[in-house]
N, C-alpha and C positions, 0 to 999 in steps of 0.2 A: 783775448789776443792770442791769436795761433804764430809759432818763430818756426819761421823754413829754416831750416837746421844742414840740410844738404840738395844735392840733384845731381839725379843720376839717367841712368837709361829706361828706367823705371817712373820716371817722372821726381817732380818736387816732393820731397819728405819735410810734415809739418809735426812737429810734437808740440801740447798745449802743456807746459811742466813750468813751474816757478824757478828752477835752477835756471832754464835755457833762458826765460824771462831774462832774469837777474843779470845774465853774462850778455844777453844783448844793449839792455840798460846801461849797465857799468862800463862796457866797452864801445859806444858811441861817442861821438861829441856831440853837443847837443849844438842843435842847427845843420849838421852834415846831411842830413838827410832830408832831400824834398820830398818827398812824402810825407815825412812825420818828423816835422822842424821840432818839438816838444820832446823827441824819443830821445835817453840820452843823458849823462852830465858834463856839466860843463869845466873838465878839468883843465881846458885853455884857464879859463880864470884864475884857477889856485894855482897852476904855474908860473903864472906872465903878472899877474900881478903886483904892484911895487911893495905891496905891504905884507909879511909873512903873517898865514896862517898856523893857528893850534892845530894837532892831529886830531884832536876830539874838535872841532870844527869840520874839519875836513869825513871824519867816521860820521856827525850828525847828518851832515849833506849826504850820505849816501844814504843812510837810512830812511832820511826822508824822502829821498829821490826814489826808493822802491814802496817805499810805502805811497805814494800816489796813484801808483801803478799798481797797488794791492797785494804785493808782496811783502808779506810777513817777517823781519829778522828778529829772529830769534837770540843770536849773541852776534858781535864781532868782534876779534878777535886781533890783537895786531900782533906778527911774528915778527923778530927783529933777526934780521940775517947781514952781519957785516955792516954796512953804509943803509944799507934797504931794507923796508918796513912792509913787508906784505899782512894784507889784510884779510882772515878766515872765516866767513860768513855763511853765521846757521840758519836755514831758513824754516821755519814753522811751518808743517802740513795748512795745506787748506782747508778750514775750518766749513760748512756748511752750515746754514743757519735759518729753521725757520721762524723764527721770532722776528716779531715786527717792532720798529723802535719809533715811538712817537713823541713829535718835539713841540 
């Protein structure tokens, strides 16, 4: 998956990087986009939802929300700043592999 990251006079700038990945993923809602209705999490749901959410619910949905997508987290991290929770997330180099896995 290549992420247009900007556009200029220069034409479109695409970089293939797991950071830019990660930030397009996480910052999506999922369904916003006609093209790629699956791109995306769905954090309408854990907002609007009647029922409250664990934080470690909410950290496992991300993780697996990049892991489908093949991006690796390595740790994450919750920062507690005042009322708000930011979340610091390490992502793993991409591993190359040519070992064949047979099932």
């Amino acid at each position: 998956m290549m992420d247009i990251v900007g556009f200029d006079s220069k034409g479109m700038q695409t970089y293939d990087t797991q950071t830019e990945q990660a930030a397009n993923i996480l910052g999506t809602q999922l369904g916003a986009l006609e093209y790629a209705p699956d791109l995306g999490i769905d954090l309408r749901y854990f907002l609007t939802e009647k029922i409250s959410f664990q934080d470690d619910s909410f950290k496992a949905y991300i993780v697996q929300s990049l892991a489908q997508r093949g991006i690796n987290v390595a740790s994450l991290v919750e920062v507690l700043k005042a009322l708000n929770a930011d979340y610091l997330i390490n992502l793993s180099p991409v591993e190359n592999s040519t070992g064949l896995i047979v099932r």
